[in-house]
N, C-alpha and C positions, 0 to 999 in steps of 0.2 A: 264299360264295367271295369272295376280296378280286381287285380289278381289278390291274391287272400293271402298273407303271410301262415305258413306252417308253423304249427306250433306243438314245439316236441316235448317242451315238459310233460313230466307227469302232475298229475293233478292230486295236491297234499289232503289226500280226505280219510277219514276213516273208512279200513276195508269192511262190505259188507258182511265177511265172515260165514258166508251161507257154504263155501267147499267142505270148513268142517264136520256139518253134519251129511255129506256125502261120503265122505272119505276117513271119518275120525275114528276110534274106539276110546273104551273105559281107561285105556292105557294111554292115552293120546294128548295130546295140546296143540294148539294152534296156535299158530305166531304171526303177524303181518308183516312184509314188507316197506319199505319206505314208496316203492309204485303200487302198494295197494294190496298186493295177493295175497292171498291166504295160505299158509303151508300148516300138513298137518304130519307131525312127526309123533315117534313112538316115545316112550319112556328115557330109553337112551338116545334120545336128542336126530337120530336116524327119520327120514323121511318113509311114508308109508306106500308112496309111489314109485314104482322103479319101471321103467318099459322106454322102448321107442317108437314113437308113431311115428309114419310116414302119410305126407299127402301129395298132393298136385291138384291141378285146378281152376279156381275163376282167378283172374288175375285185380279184377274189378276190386274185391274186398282184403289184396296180396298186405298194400302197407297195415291195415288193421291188425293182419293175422299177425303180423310180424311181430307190433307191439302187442300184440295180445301173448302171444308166444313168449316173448322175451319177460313178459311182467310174471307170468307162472311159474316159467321155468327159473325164474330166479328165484322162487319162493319152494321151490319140487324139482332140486339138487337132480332125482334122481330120474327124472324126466328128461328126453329127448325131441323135439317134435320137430321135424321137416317139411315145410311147406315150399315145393317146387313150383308152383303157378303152370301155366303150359295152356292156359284156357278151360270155362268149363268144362266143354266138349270133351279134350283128355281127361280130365277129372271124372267126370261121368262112366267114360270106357275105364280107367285105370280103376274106379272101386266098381265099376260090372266085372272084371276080369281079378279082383280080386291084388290087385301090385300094390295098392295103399289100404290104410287103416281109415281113414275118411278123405273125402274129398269136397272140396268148394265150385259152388256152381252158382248164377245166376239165374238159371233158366229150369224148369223140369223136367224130369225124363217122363219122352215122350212115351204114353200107353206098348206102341208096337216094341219097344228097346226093353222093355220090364222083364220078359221072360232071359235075355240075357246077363241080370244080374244074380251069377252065381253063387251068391250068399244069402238069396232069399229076400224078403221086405226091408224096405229102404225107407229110414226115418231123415225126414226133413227140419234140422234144426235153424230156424232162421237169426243171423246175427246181428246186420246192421243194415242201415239205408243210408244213399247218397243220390245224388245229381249225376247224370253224366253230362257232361258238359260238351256244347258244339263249339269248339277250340279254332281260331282263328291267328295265322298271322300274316298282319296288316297293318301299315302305320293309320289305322284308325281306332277312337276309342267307343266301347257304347255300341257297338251294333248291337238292334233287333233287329228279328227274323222269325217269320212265323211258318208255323209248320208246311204250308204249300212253297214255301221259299224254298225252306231245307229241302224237302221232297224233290223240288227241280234242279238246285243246288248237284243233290248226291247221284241222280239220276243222268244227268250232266245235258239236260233242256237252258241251265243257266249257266252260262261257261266265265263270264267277266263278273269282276266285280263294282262296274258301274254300269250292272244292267238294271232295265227302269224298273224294276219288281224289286231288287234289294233298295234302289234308291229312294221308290215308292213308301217303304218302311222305316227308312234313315232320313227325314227330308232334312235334318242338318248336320248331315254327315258332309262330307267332303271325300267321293270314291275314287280311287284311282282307276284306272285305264289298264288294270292286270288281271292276266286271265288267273283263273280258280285252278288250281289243284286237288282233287278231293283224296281224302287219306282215310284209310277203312282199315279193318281188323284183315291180316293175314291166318288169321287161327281161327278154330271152333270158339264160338265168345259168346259168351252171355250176355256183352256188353253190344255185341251187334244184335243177340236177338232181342235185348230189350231198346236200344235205338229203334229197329226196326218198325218193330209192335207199336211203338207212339206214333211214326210216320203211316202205320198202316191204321190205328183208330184213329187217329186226326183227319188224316187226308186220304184212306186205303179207299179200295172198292167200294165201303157201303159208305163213302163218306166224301163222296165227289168223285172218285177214282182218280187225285193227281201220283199216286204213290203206289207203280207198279211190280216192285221187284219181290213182295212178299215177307215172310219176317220168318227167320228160324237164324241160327249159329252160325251161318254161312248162307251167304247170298248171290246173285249173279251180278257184280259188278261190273260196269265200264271197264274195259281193256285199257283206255288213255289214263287210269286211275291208279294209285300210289297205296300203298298196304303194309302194313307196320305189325311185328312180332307184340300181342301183349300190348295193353292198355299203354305201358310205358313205352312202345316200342311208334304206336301212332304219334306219341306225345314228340317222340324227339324227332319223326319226320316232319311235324308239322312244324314245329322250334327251326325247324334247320330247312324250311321250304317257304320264301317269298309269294304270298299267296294263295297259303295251304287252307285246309280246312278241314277238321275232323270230328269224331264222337271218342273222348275220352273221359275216365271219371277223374272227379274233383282232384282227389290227392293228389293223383300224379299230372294234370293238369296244373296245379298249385306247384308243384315240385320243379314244371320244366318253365315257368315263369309263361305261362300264354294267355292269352286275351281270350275268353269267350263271351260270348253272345246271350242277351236277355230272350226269353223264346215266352212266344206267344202261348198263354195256356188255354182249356177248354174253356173258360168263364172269360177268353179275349183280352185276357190281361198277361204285358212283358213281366215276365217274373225275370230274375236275378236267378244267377247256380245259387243257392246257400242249403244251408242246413238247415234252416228254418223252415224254409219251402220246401226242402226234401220230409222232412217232418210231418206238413201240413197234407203231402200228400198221403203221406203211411197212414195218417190217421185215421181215416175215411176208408182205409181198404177190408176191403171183406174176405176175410179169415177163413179159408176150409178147413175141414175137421183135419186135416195131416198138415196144418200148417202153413200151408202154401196157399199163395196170395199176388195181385200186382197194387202196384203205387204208380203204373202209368198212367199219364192221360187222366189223372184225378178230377174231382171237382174239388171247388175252392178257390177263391178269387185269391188266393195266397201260394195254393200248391204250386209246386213246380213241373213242368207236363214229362222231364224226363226222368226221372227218380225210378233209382234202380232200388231190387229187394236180390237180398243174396244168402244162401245157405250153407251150413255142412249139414252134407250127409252119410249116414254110416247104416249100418244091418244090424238091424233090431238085435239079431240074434250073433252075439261073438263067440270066438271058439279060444280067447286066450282071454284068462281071467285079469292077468296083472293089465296086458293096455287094455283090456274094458275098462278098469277102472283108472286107469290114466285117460282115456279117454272121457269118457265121465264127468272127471273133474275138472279140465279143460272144456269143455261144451258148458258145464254150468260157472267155472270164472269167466266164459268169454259172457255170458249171459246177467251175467251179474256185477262183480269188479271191473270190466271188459267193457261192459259198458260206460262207465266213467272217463275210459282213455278214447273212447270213440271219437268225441269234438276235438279232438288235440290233432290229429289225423286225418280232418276234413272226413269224417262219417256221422250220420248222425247217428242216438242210440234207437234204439225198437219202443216203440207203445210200451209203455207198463205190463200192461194187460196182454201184452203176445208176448212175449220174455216170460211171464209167469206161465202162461200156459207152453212157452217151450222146456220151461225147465221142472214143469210137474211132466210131461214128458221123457225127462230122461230114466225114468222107472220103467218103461217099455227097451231099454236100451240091457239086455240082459245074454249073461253066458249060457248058452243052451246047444 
């Protein structure tokens, strides 16, 4: 497979303009940016947004937030937003204990961790989807790999990489004679619990039982195995390790130049990382009434089988009015405008149809 050039433009379109009727008044106007955003200032030319958010969190959806951030804030002067990354797992703990104003996650909080969120009901705003990608480097091009591979792969049942199970899947490949390194999430990640969750519907328990280590944020890996800070932190162990092999997302995959791998999907077809297939898979997923959903393990002879879904989440209920409403208007540009810059960043954008219903949603989002 050939690695995907980044592309950072922003994309010259007219902004959808829906922040200002979140955030306008009779005294107000809105103006666009040249990236797109919409700002809504007063009379005397002053913006109507003033606060600092802080976050931390999934590092999966980190380059999005960034351009997302940067396309707002440059249209809402008076806007600050801080996005630390840290994994979703801190993200989770740091808005349960209350240190950020929203936090980005991958993954849900689990039923037993709810009564530790401080601030009450936790609304699930979802933003974008992508691929994560099984990252390889190898002076080969074009591996496939199907889910029982990975599974013995990460498990470490397949240690070389001219063992007859990968070569079985490559028959003109040409494998070298070097053993595997496997590279895995050192932190709480959404990005290992949703790896995980494909290796455990594909190949888990109820499904042959090759894939036994279970699926949550953290795992029990091999001790002989290599672990990397943050999506970008696998990325560069795997760049900088002779026969490495990881689970990283797109962007930052893209970013540190690596080769991955076509993966066998549920309909038995090597899909390609793309955006299209991360797409094919969102499609098809079924929606809970709070939002939350998987795009694992899809059907669809197109879907991609590892395509992550990712969130902010914040407390229904805020106790500061100005970043509620900084808040706000940020959840609905990432939703709307946000979504435009998604492709430029290796993410894909959300369904129509789930974007609308996250952003009739944000009217639950209220100072109480």
């Amino acid at each position: 497979m050939h690695t995907i050039t980044r592309r950072r433009a922003f994309i010259g379109i007219m902004s959808l303009a829906l922040l200002a009727s979140a955030c306008g008044s009779d005294s107000s106007s809105a103006t666009t940016t040249a990236g797109g955003a919409t700002a809504t200032t007063a009379a005397d030319g002053s913006s109507d947004l003033s606060a600092t958010l802080n976050a931390s969190g999934a590092t999966f959806p980190k380059t999005f937030y960034e351009e997302a951030i940067a396309g707002f804030t440059e249209a809402n002067t008076g806007v600050t937003i801080n996005y630390a990354g840290g994994g979703s797992g801190k993200g989770r703990q740091d808005l349960a204990d209350q240190i950020v104003d929203f936090a980005g996650t991958d993954g849900t909080i689990k039923d037993a961790d709810l009564p530790g969120f401080k601030g009450g009901d936790v609304l699930y705003f979802p933003t974008v989807v992508a691929p994560i990608t099984v990252s390889y480097n190898l002076g080969v091009d074009g591996l496939q790999l199907s889910p029982a591979t990975i599974a013995k792969i990460f498990q470490r049942e397949i240690t070389n990489w001219n063992d007859a199970a990968i070569a079985a899947e490559n028959p003109e490949a040409t494998l070298p004679d070097q053993a595997i390194t496997v590279v895995h999430r050192s932190d709480s990640s959404g990005t290992t619990g949703n790896f995980t969750k494909f290796l455990d519907k594909s190949v888990g328990p109820d499904n042959g039982g090759i894939w036994k280590l279970g699926t949550d944020s953290t795992v029990e890996w091999s001790a002989d195995t290599q672990a990397g800070d943050g999506n970008g932190g696998v990325a560069d162990v795997v760049a900088s390790t002779k026969g490495a092999i990881g689970y990283v997302d797109l962007a930052d995959a893209t970013d540190a130049g690596l080769k991955f791998a076509a993966i066998q999907n549920k309909a038995g077809k090597f899909v390609e990382a793309t955006l299209e297939g991360a797409s094919s898979a969102a499609a098809g997923a079924e929606i809970k009434d709070n939002l939350t959903y998987s795009a694992i393990w899809a059907e669809g002879d197109a879907s991609y089988p590892i395509t992550a879904q990712t969130w902010i989440i914040a407390y229904a209920k805020q106790t500061d009015a100005a970043k509620a409403d900084a808040l706000k208007a940020f959840i609905k540009y990432v939703l709307t405008d946000g979504q435009t810059l998604a492709p430029t960043v290796d993410y894909a954008p959300l369904p129509a149809d789930l974007a609308t219903k996250a952003i009739a949603q944000l009217d639950s989002l209220v100072v109480g």
